[in-house]
C-alpha positions as CSV (number, residue, x, y, z in Angstrom):
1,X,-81.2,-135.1,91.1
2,X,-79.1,-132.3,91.6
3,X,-79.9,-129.4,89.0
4,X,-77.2,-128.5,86.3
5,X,-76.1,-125.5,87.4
6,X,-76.1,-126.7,90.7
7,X,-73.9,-129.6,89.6
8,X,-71.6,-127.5,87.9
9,X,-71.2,-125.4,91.0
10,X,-70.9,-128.8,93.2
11,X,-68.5,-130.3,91.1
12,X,-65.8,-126.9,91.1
13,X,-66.4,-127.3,95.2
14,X,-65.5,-130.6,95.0
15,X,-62.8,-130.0,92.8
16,X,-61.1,-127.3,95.2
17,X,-61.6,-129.6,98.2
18,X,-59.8,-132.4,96.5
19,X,-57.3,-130.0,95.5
20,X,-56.8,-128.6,99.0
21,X,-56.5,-132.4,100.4
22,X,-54.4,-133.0,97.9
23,X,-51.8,-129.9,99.1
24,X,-52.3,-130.3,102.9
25,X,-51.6,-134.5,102.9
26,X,-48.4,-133.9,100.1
27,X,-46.6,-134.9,103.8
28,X,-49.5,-136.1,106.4
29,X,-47.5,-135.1,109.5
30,X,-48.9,-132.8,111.3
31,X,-52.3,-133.0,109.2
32,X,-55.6,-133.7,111.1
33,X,-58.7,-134.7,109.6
34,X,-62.0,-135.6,111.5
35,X,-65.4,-136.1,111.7
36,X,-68.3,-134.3,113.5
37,X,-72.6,-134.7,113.5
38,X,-75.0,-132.5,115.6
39,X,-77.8,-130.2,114.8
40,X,-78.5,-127.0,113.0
41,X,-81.0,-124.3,114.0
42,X,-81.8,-121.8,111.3
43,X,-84.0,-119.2,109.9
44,X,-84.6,-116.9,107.5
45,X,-84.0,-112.9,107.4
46,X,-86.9,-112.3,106.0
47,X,-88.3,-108.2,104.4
48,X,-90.8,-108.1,101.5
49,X,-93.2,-105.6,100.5
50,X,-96.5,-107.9,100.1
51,X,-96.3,-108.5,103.8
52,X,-94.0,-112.2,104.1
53,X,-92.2,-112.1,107.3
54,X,-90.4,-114.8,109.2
55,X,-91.6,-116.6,112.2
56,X,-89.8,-119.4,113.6
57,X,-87.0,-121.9,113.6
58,X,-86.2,-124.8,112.0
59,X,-84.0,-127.8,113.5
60,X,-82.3,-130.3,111.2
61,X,-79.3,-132.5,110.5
62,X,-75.9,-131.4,109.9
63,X,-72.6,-133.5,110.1
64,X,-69.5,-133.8,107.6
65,X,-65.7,-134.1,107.8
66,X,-63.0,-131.8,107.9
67,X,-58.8,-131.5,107.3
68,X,-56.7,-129.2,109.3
69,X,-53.1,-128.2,108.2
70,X,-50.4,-125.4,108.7
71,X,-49.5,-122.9,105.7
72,X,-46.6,-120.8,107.5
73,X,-48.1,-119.3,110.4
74,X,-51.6,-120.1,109.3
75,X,-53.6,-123.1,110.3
76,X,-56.6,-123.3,107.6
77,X,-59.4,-126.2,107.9
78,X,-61.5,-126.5,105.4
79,X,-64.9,-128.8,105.9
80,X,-67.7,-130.2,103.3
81,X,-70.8,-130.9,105.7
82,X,-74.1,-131.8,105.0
83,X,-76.4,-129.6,106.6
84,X,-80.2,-128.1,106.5
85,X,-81.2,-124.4,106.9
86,X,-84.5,-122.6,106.6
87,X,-87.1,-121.1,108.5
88,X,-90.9,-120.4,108.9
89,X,-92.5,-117.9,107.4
90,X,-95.7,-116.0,107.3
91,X,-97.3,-114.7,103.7
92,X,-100.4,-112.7,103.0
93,X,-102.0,-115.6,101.1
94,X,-102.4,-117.8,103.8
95,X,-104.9,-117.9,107.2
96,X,-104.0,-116.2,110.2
97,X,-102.4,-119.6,112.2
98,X,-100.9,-120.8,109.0
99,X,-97.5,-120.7,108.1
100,X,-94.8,-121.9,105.4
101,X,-91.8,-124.1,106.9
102,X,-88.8,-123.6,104.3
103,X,-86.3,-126.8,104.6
104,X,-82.9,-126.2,102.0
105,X,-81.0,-128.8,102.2
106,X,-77.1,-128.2,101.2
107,X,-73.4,-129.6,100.7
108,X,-72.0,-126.8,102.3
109,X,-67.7,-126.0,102.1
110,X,-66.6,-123.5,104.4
111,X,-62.7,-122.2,103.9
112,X,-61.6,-121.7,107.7
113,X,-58.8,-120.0,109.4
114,X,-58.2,-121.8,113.2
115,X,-56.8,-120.1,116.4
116,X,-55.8,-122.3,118.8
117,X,-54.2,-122.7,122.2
118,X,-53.7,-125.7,124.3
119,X,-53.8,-125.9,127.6
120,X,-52.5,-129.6,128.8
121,X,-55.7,-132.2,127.6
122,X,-57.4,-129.0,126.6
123,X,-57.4,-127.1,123.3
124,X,-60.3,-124.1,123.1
125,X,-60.2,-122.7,119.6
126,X,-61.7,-120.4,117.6
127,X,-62.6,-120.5,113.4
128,X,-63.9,-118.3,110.8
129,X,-63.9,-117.7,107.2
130,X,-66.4,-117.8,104.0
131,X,-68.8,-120.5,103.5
132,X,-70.0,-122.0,100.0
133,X,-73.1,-123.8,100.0
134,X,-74.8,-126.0,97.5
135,X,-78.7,-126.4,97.6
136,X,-79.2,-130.3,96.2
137,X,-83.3,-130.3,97.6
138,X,-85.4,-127.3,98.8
139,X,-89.1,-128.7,100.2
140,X,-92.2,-126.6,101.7
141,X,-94.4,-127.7,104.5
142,X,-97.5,-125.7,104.5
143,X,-98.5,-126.2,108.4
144,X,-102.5,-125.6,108.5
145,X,-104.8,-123.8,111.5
146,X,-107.0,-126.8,110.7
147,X,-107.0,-130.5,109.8
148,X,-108.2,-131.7,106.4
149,X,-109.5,-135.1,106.5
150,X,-107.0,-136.1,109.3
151,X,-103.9,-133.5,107.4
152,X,-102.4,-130.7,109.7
153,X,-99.4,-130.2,107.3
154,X,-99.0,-130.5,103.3
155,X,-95.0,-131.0,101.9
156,X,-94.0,-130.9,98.5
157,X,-90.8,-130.0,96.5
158,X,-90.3,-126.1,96.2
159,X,-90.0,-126.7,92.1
160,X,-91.7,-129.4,91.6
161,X,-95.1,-129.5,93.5
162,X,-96.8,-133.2,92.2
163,X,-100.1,-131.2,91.5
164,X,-101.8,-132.5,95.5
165,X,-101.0,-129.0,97.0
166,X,-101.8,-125.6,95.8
167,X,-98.9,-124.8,93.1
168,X,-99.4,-121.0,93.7
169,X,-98.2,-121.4,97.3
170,X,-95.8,-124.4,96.9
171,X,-94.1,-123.6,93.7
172,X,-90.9,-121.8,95.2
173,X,-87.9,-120.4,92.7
174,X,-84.8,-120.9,94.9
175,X,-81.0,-120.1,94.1
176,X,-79.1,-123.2,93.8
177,X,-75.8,-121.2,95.4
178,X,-75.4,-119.8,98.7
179,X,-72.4,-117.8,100.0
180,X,-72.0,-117.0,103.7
181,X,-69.6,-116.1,106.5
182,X,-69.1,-118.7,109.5
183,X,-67.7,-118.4,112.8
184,X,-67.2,-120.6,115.5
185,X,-65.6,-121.2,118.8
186,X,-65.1,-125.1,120.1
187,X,-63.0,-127.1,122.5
188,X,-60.7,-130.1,121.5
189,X,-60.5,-132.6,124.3
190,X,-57.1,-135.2,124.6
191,X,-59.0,-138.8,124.1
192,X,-56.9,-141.9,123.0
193,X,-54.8,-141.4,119.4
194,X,-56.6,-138.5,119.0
195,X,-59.3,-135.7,120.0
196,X,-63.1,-134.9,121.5
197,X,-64.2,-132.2,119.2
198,X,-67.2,-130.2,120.2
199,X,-67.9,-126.4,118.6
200,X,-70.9,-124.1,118.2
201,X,-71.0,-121.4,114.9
202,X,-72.9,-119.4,113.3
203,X,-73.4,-118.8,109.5
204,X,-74.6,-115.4,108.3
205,X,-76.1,-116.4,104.4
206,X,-75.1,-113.2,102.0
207,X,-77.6,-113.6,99.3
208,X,-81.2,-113.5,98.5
209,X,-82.4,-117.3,98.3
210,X,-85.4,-116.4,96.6
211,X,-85.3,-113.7,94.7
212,X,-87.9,-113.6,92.8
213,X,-90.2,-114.3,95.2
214,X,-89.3,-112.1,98.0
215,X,-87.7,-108.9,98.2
216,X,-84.7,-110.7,100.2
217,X,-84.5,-113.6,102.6
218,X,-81.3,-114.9,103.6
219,X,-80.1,-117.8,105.7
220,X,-79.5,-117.8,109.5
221,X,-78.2,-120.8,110.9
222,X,-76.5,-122.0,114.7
223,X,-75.1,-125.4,114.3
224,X,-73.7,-127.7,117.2
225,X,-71.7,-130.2,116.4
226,X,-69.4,-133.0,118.2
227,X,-67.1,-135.7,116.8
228,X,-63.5,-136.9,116.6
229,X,-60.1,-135.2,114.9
230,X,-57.2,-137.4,114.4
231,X,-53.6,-137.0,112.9
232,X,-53.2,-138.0,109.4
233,X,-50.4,-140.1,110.0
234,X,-51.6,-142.3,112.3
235,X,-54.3,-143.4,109.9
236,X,-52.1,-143.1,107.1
237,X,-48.6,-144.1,108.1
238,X,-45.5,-143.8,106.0
């Protein structure tokens, strides 16, 4: 279950996607919308005074959809994806080969500006723009130096530990919001009615997703991705 405030924060997303679909497919020429899956690599900026620090990666899911359309000399595409960020971390309270794996899992919108130029079957592009993201689950893996009876690793939910692991290391105050900058750079490829999309970006999180637990650590996260764009029209014909 998604928590209120985070709902209420979905739901305007939501609401400014639809309303942006709504705008760009008034007349579907021209419009493309698409699809695209691949895999997100992430971490977290880590600084805090008691000594946390990050240490690692985190590789996960991400995939959505996305619309593309022309406001005068602009070409905007706007995407909802569903995608997991994170990292590992290191914190005084645990043993020396421990360490926390963060998993946030988000509906993330960012608001993109494309430059494009074809050449023949072959579009290379760039994108960039802000990014809104969403947290609907946040989970800690505590990964152990040792087994115990036949464990190596103990997951929970960050708020809501079920009382099996230690609720002083696994109770985890998140924000439900997230606000970063993305850029990418991909290449559209001419197959059938439509395109081969394939892009890599990075997203650069701009606030603290734990505050009150660490002095700031903020998202880091590569994503490659591949699917398929089509024009509007030829899915939704007048």
């Amino acid at each position: 279950m998604l928590h209120r405030r985070s709902r209420v924060v979905f739901n305007r997303c939501v609401v400014l996607t639809v309303v942006l679909i709504a705008a760009a497919t008034a007349h579907a020429h021209g419009q493309i919308v698409g699809v695209k899956v691949g895999q997100a690599f992430s971490t977290l900026s880590v600084r805090d005074d008691n000594g946390s620090h990050d240490t690692g990666w985190v590789r996960e899911f991400a995939g959505g959809a996305f619309i593309r359309f022309r406001v005068g000399e602009l070409v905007f595409q706007p995407e909802i994806l569903v995608i997991t960020k994170g990292g590992r971390i290191r914190t005084p309270f645990l043993l020396e080969d421990e360490e926390l794996e963060l998993n946030f899992d988000y509906i993330e919108v960012p608001v993109l500006v494309r430059f494009a130029r074809r050449y023949g079957a072959f579009t290379p592009y760039l994108l960039a723009g802000p990014s809104f993201a969403v947290e609907i689950r946040c989970v800690l893996e505590l990964n152990l130096a040792d087994e115990v009876d036949g464990v190596d690793d103990l997951k929970d939910e960050c708020e809501d530990p079920d009382g099996d692991p230690d609720p002083a290391i696994f109770t985890l105050h998140t924000r439900k919001f997230d606000v970063g900058l993305t850029a990418a750079g991909g290449l559209e490829v001419r197959a059938g009615p439509g395109n081969i999309v394939v892009d890599g970006r990075y997203t650069h999180g701009l606030r603290d997703v734990a505050p009150d637990q660490f002095d700031r650590a903020r998202n880091r996260s590569w994503a490659v991705m591949a699917g398929y764009a089509i024009e509007l029209s030829y899915l939704w014909p007048d």
